[in-house]
N, C-alpha and C positions, 0 to 999 in steps of 0.2 A: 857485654861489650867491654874491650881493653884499650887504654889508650895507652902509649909508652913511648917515652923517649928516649931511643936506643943508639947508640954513635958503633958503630961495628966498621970496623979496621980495614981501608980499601974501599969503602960503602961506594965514595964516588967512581969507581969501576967495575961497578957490579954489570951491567951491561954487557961487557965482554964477558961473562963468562957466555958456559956453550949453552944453548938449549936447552930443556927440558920439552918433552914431548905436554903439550896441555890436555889435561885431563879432558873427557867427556863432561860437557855441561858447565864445564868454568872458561873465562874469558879473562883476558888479562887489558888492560887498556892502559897506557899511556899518557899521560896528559902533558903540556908546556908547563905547568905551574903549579903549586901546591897550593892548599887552601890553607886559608887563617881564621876560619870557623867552619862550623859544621851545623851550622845555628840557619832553622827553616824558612825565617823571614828574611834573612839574607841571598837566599834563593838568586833572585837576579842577578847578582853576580856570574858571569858566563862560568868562573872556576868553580862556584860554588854549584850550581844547577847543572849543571854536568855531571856530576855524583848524585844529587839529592832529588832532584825534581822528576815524581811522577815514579821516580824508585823505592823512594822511603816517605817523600812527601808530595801528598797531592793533593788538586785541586779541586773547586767545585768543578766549573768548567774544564774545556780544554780544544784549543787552537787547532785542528789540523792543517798546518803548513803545504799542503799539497792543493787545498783547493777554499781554503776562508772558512770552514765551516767552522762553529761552533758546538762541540758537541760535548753530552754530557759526562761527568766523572764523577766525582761525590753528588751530585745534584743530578737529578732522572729528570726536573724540567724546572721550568718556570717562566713567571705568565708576569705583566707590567699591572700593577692593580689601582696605581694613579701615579702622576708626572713624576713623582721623585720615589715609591718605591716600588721593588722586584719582591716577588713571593716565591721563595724556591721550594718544590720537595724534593726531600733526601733520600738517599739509598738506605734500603731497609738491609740490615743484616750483617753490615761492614763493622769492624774490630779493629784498635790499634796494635801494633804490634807488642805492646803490654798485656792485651788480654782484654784491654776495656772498650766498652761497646761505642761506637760514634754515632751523637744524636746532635740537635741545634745548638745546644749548649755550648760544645766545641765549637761548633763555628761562631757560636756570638765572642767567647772566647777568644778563636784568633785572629778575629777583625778587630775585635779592642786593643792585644798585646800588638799586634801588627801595628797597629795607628798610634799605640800609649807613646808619649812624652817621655816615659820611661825607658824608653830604648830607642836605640836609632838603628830602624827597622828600615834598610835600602826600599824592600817592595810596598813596604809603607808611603816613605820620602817620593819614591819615583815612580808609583803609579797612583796614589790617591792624593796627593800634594795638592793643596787648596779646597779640597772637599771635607766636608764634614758628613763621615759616614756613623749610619745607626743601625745594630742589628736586633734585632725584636723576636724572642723566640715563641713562636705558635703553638707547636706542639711537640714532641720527641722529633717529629722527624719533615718540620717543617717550621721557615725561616723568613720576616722581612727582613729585607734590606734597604735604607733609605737613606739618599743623598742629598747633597745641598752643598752647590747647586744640583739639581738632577741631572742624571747621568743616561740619555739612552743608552748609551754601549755598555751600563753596568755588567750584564753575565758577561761581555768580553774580559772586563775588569776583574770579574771574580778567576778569570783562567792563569792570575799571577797570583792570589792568593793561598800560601802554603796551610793547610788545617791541621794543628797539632789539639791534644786532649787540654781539654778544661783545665786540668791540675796544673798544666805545665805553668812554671816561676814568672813571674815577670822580670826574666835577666836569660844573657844568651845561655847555650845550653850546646857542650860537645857531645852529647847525648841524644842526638831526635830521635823522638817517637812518633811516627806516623802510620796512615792507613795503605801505604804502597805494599808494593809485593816482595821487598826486600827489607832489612833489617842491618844494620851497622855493627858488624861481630868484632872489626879491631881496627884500630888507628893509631898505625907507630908513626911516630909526627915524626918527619922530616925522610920517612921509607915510604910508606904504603897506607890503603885502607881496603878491607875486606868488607865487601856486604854478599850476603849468603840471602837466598830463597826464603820464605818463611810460610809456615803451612796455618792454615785460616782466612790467605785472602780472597778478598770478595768476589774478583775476577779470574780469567784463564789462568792459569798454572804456565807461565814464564820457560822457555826452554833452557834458559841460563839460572843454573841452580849456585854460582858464584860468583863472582868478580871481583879480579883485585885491579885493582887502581895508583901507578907507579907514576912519578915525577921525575922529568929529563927535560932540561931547558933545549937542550940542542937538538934542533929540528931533523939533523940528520940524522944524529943518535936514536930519533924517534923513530924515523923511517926504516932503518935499520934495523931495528928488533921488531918489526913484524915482518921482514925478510927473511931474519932468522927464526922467525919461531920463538920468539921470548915476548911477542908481545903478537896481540890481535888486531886491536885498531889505536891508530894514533893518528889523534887530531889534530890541525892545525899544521899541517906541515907544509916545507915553503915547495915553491912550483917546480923549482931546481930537484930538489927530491922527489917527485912525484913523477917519478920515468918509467915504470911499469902498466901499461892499461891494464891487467887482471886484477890490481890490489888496489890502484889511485886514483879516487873521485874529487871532479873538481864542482864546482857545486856556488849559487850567490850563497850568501850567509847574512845577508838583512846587516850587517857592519857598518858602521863608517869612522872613520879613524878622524882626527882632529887634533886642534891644539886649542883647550879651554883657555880663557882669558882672561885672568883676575882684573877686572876694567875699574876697581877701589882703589887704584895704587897707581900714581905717577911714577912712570909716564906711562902705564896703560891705560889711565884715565882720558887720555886726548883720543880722538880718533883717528886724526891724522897719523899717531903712531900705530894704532889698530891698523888701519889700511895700510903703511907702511909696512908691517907683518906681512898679510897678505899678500902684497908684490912683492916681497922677497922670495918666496919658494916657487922655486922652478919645477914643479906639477908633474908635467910632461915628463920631467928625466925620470923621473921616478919610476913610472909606467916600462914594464918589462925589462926591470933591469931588479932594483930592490923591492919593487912592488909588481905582482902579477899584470901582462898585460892585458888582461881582460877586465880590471876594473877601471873603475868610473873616478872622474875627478868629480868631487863630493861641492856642491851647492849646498845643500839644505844639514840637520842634523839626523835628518832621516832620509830611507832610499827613495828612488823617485815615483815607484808605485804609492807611496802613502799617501794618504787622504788632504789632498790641498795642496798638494807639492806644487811651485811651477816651476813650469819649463824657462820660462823666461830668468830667472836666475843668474846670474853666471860670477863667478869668483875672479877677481883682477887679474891682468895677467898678468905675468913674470915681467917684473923691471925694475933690475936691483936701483938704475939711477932714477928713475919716476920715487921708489921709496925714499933714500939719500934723499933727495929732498923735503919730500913733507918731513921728514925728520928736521931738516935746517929752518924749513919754514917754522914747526913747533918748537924750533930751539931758541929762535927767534922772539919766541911771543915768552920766553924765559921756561918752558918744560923743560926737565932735566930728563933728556933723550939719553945721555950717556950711564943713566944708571946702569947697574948687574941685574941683570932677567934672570931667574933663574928657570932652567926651561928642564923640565920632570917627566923622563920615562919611566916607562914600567917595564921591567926586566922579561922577556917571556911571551910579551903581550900580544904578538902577532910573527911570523917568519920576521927575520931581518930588521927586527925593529931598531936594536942596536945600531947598526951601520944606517937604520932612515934619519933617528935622532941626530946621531952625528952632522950627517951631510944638512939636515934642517941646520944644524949649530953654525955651520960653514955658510951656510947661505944668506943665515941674519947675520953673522959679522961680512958678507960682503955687501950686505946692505947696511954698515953702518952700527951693529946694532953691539951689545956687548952683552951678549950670552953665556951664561955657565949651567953646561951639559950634569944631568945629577942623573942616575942611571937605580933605581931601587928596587926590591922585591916589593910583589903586590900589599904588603902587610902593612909596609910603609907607604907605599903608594896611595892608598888609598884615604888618608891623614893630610894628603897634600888637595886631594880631588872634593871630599868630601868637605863643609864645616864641621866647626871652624878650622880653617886651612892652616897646614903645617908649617906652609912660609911666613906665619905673619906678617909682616910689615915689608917682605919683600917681595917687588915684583915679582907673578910667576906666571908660567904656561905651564898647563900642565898635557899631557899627550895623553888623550883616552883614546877608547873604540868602542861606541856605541850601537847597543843592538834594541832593533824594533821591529819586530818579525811579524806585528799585530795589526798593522794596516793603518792605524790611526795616532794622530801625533799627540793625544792626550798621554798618551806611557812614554813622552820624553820630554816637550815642552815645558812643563811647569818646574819638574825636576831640573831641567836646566837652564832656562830662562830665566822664571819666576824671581822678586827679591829673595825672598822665603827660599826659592828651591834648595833642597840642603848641595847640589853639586852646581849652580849656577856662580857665574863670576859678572854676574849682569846686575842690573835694578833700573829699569826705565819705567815708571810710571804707565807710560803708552804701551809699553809693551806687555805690562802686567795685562791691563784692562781686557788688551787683544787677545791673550791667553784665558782671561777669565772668559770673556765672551765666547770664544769657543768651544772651550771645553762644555757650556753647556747648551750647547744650540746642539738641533737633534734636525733629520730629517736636510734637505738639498742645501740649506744655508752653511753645512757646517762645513765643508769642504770650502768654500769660500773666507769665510769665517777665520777659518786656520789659514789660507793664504794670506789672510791681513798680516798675522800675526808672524808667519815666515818672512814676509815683507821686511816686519818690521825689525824683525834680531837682524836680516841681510843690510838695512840701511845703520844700523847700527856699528857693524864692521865686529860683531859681538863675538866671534871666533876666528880661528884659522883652518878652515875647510879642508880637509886633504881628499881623501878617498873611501868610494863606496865600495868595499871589500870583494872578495872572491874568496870561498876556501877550498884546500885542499886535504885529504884523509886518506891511509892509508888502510887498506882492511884485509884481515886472512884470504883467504880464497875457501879455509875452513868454514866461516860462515856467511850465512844468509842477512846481510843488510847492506843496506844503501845511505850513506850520511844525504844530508838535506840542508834546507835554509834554517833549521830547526836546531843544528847538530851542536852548535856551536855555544848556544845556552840550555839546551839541555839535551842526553843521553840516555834513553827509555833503555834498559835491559831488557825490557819485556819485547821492544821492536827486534832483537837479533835472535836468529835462528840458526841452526846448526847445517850446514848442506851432507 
C-alpha cells in the first residue's frame, strides 16, 4: 500500500474532464468528504466507515438494516453463559490480509486497543462508554466476553467492533489490516483511495474487483459525475440533485442532525439560555426548502423507531420574542447573555449545510443572541465535538449528525450525555444515574428505563434538536445495488453487483 501527497496542477477541476468508460469489475464512488484516518477503531465515523467497514474491517457480528437481525460475521454464534458474560465461537479458516491466520487472540486484542486509554478509540468512547469490558480467550477459536455492568445486547455491541491482528501498535495506523474482502492498495491524501479485491477471503468472491474512492464537497458536482460516467455512486446528495428516478434513491438514514451544547460555559450554563436556543430556530422553514421535506423535526438524539423513544416529546416552538426574553430575564439575574457563541459547522456534512448554519446564525442573532458562524473541514471539526473541546473557555455549539441505525440508545446516550462521554456537553448527576440504569436493565424494563433517561436530557434543554434525516444517492444504472438506512455509515462492496 502507498500513501502520497501529490498537489497536480488543476487537481480542483479534475471533474470536468470527459469520461473514461469504467472498467469491468471496478467502481468508482464519490464521497462529500475526505477522511483524516484510516485507523479501524475509528470506524464510526460515517466518513471513515464508508470505506472501511465490512470492506477491509470486520466485525464479529453484524446488523442487517432491512429487518433487525443480528447475524453472524467473524463469530458463527454465541450463547449467554451467565448475567454479564457471552461466549462466542469463531470462524474457522479466516486470514488477515497479511497472511496471518485470525484466532481469539485478535479479538482479545481488539477489544483492549479498542477500549486502552491509550487511544481515543471513537467506537471505543461511543459504544462501550461506562462499561467495563473483559475478553478471556478459551481457545484458538473461542472467546468470553464480559461486562459490567452487563450488557444483554452485547453480540449487538460486538457489530461496532472493528478486529484488527494481535501485532497491531497501540497508536492509529494509515495502514489497516483486516479479515474483509478487500485490502487498501493506495492513498493519495487529498485525491483518492484505491482498495482492490484480495484473494484468500473467507467469504463469496465480491463482484467488485476495485474501487476508487474520490472527494468533491459539491453535491452537484457529485451528481454530476455519475451522470457522466466518472463516477458510480455518490452519496449524500441534496434532493434538488436527485431529479432522475433511474440513478436517485431516496432512502431514511437513521441521522439526526443537532446543535451540541457546551452547557460548562456561561451563558450556556443557565437553561433559560438553553431554551432560548431552542425557540429561536424556526424548524418548519427549513423543511423543503434547505432540508428535504420528508424529514422529521428531531425530538430525541435518536429516530423515533429506537428503543424508549416518546412520542410525547416535542421541541419549543419557534418564538424569537418568547427567547428575547428568558434571555433579559437571565440577564437580569446578571448571566452574561451577550457573550460571542461560537457556533461550528462541519464543511461537507450533510447537503446544504453551509446555507442551514447560516440561516441558524441569522436566526440566533434575531433572537438576541451574538453568534459567530466558524465553518471547518472534518479534521478540525472533530477537536471542537470530541474532548477536550477545541473552543476552550469559549462558548460553543457545535453542529453534528448523529447516526444510530441499531435500535437501541445505548450506542449514543452515554457517548453523548454521560459526564465522562468523550462528545457530551452535559453533566447532570440524574442523568448520569438514568443512563447508567439503563444501559443495564435487559428484558421489558429497558425501553422504559431509557425513556427516563430521554426525559431527562429533554428537561434539561441539553441540545438544539433539528432534524431526523432523509438521504439521497445517486447510482450507475451500470450496477446492481440499492443504498439503505445502512449507506450512510457504511458501504459493503461486496453488496453491489454488476447488471
Amino acid at each position: 500500500m502507498k500513501i502520497r501527497n501529490t498537489l497536480l496542477c488543476g487537481a480542483a477541476f479534475a471533474w470536468l474532464a470527459l469520461p473514461a468508460l469504467a472498467a469491468d469489475g471496478t467502481v468508482t464512488i464519490v464521497l462529500n468528504e475526505e477522511l483524516e484516518t484510516l485507523e479501524p477503531c475509528m470506524a464510526s465515523q460515517s466518513n471513515i466507515g464508508r470505506v472501511l467497514l465490512q470492506n477491509i474491517s470486520e466485525t464479529m457480528t453484524e446488523l442487517d438494516p432491512s429487518n433487525g437481525e443480528l447475524l453472524p460475521r467473524l463469530a458463527t454464534s454465541w450463547e449467554e453463559t451467565d448475567d454479564s458474560t457471552w461466549r462466542f465461537a469463531l470462524r474457522e479458516g479466516v486470514t488477515f490480509s497479511d497472511g496471518s491466520s485470525f484466532d481469539a487472540a485478535d479479538v482479545k486484542h481488539s477489544v483492549e486497543r479498542t477500549l486502552s486509554d491509550q487511544l481515543t478509540c471513537e467506537i471505543g468512547a461511543k459504544y462501550f462508554g461506562g462499561m467495563e469490558i473483559t475478553a478471556t480467550v478459551v481457545d484458538d477459536l473461542t472467546i468470553d466476553i464480559a461486562s459490567d455492568p452487563a450488557q444483554p445486547i452485547l453480540p449487538l455491541l460486538m457489530s461496532t467492533l472493528t478486529i484488527v491482528p494481535s501485532e497491531t501498535a497501540m497508536e492509529f495506523t494509515r495502514d489497516p489490516v483486516g479479515t474483509g474482502p478487500y485490502v487498501l492498495e493506495e492513498y493519495r491524501v487529498g485525491q483518492d483511495i484505491t482498495l482492490t479485491r484480495r484473494d484468500g477471503y473467507w467469504g463469496e468472491t465480491p463482484a467488485v474487483e476495485k474501487a476508487t474512492y474520490l472527494f468533491r464537497t459539491d453535491d452537484a458536482v457529485r451528481a454530476a459525475m455519475v451522470a457522466t460516467g466518472e463516477a458510480d455512486i455518490a452519496p449524500l446528495i441534496s434532493q434538488t440533485d436527485a431529479t432522475n428516478k433511474a440513478t436517485d434513491f431516496a432512502y431514511p438514514n437513521s441521522e439526526t442532525t443537532y446543535l451540541r451544547i457546551d452547557s460548562s460555559l456561561a451563558p450556556l450554563d443557565d437553561i433559560r439560555v438553553r431554551q432560548a436556543l431552542n425557540m429561536a430556530v424556526d424548524r418548519e422553514a427549513f423543511l423543503g426548502t434547505l432540508i428535504p421535506e420528508d424529514a422529521k423535526i428531531a425530538t430525541h438524539m435518536t429516530v423515533p423507531t429506537t428503543l424508549g423513544a416518546d412520542g410525547d416529546l416535542e421541541v419549543p416552538a419557534y418564538d424569537p420574542e418568547g427567547a428575547k426574553a428568558l434571555l433579559e430575564e437571565a440577564r437580569a439575574d446578571g448571566v452574561p447573555v451577550d457573550t460571542e457563541i461560537l457556533l461550528i459547522g462541519r464543511l461537507g456534512n450533510f447537503p446544504n449545510v453551509t446555507e442551514v448554519m447560516e440561516a441558524l446564525q441569522a436566526m440566533f442573532a434575531d433572537a438576541g443572541f451574538n453568534a459567530k458562524l466558524q465553518m471547518v473541514e472534518v479534521a478540525e471539526w472533530i477537536k471542537y465535538y470530541s474532548k477536550p473541546f477545541a473552543a476552550g473557555d469559549t462558548p460553543a455549539l457545535v453542529a453534528a449528525m448523529h447516526d444510530n441505525n441499531r435500535g437501541d440508545p445505548v450506542f449514543s446516550m452515554y457517548f453523548k450525555y454521560a459526564c465522562d462521554g468523550l462528545q457530551s456537553g452535559m453533566c447532570d448527576a440524574e442523568l448520569d444515574a438514568a443512563i447508567a440504569e439503563a444501559t443495564g436493565t435487559a428484558g421489558a424494563g429497558r425501553a422504559e428505563a431509557w425513556r427516563t433517561a430521554f426525559a431527562r436530557a429533554h428537561a434539561l434543554s441539553a441540545d438544539v434538536f433539528l432534524f431526523h434525516m432523509v438521504g439521497f444517492s445517486r447510482v450507475s444504472e451500470r450496477l446492481d445495488f440499492t443504498p439503505s438506512i445502512a449507506t450512510n455509515s457504511e458501504l459493503q462492496l461486496a453488496q453491489i453487483g454488476f447488471k
